[in-house]
ROLUM-477867 format. One record per residue (C-alpha): x, y, z. Coordinates in steps of 0.05 Angstrom, whole numbers. Each point is the difference from the previous one (the first is absolute). Layout:
<xx=X&yy=Y&zz=Z>
...
# end
This chain:
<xx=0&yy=0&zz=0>
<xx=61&yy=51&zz=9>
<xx=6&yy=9&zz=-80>
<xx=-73&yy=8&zz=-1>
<xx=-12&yy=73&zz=-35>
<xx=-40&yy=45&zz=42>
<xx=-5&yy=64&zz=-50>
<xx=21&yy=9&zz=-69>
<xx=10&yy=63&zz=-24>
<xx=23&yy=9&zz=-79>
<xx=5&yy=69&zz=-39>
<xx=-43&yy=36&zz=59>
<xx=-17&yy=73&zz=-23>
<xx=-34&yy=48&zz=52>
<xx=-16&yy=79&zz=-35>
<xx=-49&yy=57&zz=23>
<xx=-16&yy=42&zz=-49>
<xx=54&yy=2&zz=-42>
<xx=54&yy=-16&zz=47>
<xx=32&yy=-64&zz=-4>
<xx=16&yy=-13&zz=66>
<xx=31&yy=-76&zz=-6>
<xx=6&yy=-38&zz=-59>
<xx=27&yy=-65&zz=-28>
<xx=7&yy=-38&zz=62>
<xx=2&yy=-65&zz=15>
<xx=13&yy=-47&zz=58>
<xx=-25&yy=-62&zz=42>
<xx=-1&yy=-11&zz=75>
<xx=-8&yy=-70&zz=29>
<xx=-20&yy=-30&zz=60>
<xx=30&yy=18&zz=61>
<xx=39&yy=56&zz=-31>
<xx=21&yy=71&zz=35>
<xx=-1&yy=26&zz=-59>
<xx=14&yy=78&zz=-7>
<xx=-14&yy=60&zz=-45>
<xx=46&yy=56&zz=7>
<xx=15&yy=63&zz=-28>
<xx=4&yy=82&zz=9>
<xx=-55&yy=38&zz=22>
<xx=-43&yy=4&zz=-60>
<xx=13&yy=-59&zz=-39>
<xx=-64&yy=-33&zz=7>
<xx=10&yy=-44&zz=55>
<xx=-76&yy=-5&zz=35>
<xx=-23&yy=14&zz=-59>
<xx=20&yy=-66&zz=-24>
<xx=-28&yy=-22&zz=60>
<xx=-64&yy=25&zz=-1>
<xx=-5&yy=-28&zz=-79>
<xx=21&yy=-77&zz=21>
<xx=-68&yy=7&zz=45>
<xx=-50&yy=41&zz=-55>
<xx=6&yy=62&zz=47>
<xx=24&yy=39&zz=-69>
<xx=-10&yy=-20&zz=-71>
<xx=51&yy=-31&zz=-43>
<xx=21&yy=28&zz=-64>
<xx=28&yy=-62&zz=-31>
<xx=29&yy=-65&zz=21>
<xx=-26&yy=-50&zz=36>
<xx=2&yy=-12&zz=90>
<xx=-20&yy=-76&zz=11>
<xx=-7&yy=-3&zz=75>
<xx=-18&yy=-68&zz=40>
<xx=-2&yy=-28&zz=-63>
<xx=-55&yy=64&zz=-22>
<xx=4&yy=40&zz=-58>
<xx=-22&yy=66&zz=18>
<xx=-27&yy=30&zz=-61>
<xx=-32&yy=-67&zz=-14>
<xx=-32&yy=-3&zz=66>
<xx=-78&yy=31&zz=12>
<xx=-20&yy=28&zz=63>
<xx=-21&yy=-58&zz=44>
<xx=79&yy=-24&zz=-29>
<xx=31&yy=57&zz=22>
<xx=-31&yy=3&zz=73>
<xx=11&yy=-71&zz=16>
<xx=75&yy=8&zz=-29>
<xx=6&yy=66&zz=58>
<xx=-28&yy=-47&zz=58>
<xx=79&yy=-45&zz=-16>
<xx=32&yy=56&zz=5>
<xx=27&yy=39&zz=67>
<xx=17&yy=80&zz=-11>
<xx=29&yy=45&zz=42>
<xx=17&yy=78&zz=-26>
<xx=49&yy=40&zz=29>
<xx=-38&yy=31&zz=52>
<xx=-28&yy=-67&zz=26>
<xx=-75&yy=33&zz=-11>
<xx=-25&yy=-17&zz=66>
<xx=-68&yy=28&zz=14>
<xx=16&yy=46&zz=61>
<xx=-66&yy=-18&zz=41>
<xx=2&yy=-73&zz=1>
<xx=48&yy=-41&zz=43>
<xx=58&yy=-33&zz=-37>
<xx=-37&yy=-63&zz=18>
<xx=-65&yy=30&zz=-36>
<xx=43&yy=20&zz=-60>
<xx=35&yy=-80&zz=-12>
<xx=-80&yy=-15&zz=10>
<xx=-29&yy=36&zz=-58>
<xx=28&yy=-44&zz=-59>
<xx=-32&yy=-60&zz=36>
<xx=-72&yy=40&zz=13>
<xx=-6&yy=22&zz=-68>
<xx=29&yy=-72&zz=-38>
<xx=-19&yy=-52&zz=49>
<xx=-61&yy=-27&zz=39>
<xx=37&yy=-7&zz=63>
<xx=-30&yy=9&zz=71>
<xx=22&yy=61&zz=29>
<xx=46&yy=-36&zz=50>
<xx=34&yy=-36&zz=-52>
<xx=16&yy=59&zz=-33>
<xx=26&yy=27&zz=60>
<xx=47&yy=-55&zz=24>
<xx=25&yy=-3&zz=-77>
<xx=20&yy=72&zz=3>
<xx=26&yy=-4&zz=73>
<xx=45&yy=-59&zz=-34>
<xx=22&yy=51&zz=-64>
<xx=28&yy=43&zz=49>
<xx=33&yy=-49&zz=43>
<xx=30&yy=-20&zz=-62>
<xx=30&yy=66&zz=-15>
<xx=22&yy=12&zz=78>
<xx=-69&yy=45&zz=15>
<xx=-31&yy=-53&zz=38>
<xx=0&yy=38&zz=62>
<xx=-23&yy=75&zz=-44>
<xx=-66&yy=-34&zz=-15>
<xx=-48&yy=48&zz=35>
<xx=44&yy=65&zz=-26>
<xx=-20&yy=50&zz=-44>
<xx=54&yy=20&zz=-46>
<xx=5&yy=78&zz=18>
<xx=25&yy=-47&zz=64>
<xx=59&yy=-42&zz=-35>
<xx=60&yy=21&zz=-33>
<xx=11&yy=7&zz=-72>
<xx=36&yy=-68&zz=-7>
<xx=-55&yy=-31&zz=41>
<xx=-56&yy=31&zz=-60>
<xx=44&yy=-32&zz=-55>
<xx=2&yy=-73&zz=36>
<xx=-73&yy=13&zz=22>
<xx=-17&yy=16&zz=-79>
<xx=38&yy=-67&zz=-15>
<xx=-39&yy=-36&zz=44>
<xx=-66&yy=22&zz=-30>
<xx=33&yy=-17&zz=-70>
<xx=3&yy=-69&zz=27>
<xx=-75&yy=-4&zz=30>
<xx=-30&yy=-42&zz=-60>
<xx=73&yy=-45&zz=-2>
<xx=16&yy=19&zz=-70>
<xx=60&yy=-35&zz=-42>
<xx=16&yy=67&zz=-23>
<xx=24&yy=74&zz=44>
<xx=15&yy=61&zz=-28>
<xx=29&yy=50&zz=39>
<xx=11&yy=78&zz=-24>
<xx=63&yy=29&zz=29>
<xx=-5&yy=-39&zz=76>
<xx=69&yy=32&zz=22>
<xx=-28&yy=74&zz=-23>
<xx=10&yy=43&zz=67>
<xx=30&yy=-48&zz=40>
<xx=64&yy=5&zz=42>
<xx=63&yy=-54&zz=-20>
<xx=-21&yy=-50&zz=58>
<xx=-76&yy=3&zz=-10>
<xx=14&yy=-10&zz=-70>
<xx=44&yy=-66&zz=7>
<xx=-59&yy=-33&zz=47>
<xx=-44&yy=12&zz=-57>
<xx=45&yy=-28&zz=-46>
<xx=15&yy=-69&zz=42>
<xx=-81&yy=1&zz=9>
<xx=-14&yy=-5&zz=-71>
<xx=47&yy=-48&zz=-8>
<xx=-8&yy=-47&zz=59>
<xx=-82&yy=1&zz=-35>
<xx=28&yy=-11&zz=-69>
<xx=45&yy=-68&zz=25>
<xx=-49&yy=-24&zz=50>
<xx=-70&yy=6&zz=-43>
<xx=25&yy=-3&zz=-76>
<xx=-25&yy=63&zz=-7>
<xx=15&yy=46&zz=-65>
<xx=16&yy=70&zz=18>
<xx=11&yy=55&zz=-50>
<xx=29&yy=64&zz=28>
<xx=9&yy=64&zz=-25>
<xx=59&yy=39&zz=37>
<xx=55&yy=51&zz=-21>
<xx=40&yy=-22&zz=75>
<xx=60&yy=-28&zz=-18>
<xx=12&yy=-39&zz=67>
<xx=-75&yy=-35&zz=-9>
<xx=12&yy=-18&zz=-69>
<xx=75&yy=-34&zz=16>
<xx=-34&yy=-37&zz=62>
<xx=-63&yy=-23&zz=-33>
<xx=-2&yy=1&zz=-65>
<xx=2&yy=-77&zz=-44>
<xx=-4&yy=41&zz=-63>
<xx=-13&yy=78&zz=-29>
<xx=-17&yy=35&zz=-52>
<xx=28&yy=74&zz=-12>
<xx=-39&yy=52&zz=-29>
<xx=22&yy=64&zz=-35>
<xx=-46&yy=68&zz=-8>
<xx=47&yy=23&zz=-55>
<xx=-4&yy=-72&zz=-40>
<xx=-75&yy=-10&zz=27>
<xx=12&yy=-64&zz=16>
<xx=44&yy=-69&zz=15>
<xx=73&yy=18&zz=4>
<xx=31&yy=-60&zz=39>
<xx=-29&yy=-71&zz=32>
<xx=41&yy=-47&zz=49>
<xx=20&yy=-19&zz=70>
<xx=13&yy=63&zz=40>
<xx=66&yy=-14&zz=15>
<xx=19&yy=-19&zz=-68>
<xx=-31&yy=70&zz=-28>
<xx=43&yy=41&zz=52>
<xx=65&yy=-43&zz=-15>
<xx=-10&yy=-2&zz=-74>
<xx=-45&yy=45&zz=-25>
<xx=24&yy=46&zz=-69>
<xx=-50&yy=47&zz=0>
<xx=15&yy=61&zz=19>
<xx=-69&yy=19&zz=44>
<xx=9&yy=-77&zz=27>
<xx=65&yy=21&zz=23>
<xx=-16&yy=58&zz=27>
<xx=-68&yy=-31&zz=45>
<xx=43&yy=-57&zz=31>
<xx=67&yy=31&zz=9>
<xx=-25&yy=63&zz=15>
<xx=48&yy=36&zz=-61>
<xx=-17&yy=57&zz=-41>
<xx=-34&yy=-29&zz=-65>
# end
């Protein structure tokens, strides 16, 4: 099951209007991949994001997702394809009025026909999992801004989807907040098989995490390097790649 392809993504275009904002690119994650797309500020990073899950249209290509093609799918398709699939944007989105307990909740209350105490010892488990077992009953002007992002994942993870996509989690965070997010989504990703697709520009998270990237460019609109981290920063030729992971003018 490791080689089994998760998304396949080949000559994806994204424009509004006419601006191009990506074109031409192509890639595949599989299963039980960190698998990471990078890039300046700009480049069409959540953007890409928000057009693997139908959030924006696409131009021209094809996004085959859970073994769903997007523009093939109709609406009934399309919603059953979003209940597989965990999100969390950068802010974590947590609706300030409802406990973080009431937030994991909602994806089960709105998707499922469980009793409301199931729904509540499921989401009291989601945040154990993500070290928030003991934040249940907070609301989250109450937790720190680390706390919101694992909080956020732990709603992602409500409906136990084979698929998370997370939107900048390191955004705002300070160096040692940042690493326990980064062994968090890992220790999930080996321990559950989980696919996660991350969009960061944090060069320690992508290094620590990161199976697999993708790079993209505003100036080219689109794909300018794939590979292992690692092998990107020690062996990368182009000049904006060596300019992102060894910090050198490009």
């Amino acid at each position: 099951m490791k080689d089994e392809t998760v998304i396949r993504v080949e000559n994806l275009a994204v424009s509004f209007g006419p601006r191009t904002i990506f074109k031409d690119v192509s890639f595949e994650v599989k299963r039980g991949e960190v698998f990471i797309i990078l890039g300046g500020s700009g480049c069409g990073k959540s953007t890409l994001l928000k057009a693997l899950i139908g959030i924006v249209p696409i131009a021209a290509g094809s996004a085959e997702i859970l073994d769903v093609d997007l523009a093939q799918a109709d609406a009934e398709g399309r919603i059953a394809l979003l209940q597989r699939i965990g999100v969390m944007w950068q802010s974590g989105a947590l609706f300030g009025n409802m406990t973080l307990s009431e937030n994991v909740e909602l994806p089960l209350e709105e998707h499922t026909d469980l009793p409301r105490p199931a729904r509540e010892a499921l989401a009291r488990a989601k945040l154990g999992l993500v070290g928030l077992g003991d934040a249940a009953g907070l609301l989250p002007a109450e937790i720190s801004g680390g706390m919101a992002k694992r909080a956020g994942i732990a709603r992602a993870m409500a409906l136990d989807p084979p698929l998370l996509i997370l939107d900048e989690p390191s955004a705002g965070l300070d160096p040692i907040t940042s690493a326990g997010l980064d062994k968090l989504i890992l220790d999930i990703a080996r321990s559950t098989g989980t696919t996660f697709v991350v969009v960061t520009h944090e060069l320690q998270s992508i290094l620590a995490i990161g199976d697999r990237c993708i790079m993209l460019d505003k100036e080219a609109q689109g794909m300018i390097a794939t590979g292992k981290p690692r092998e990107l920063r020690d062996t990368g030729t182009h000049p904006t790649v060596r300019a992102f992971f060894r910090r050198e003018a490009a």
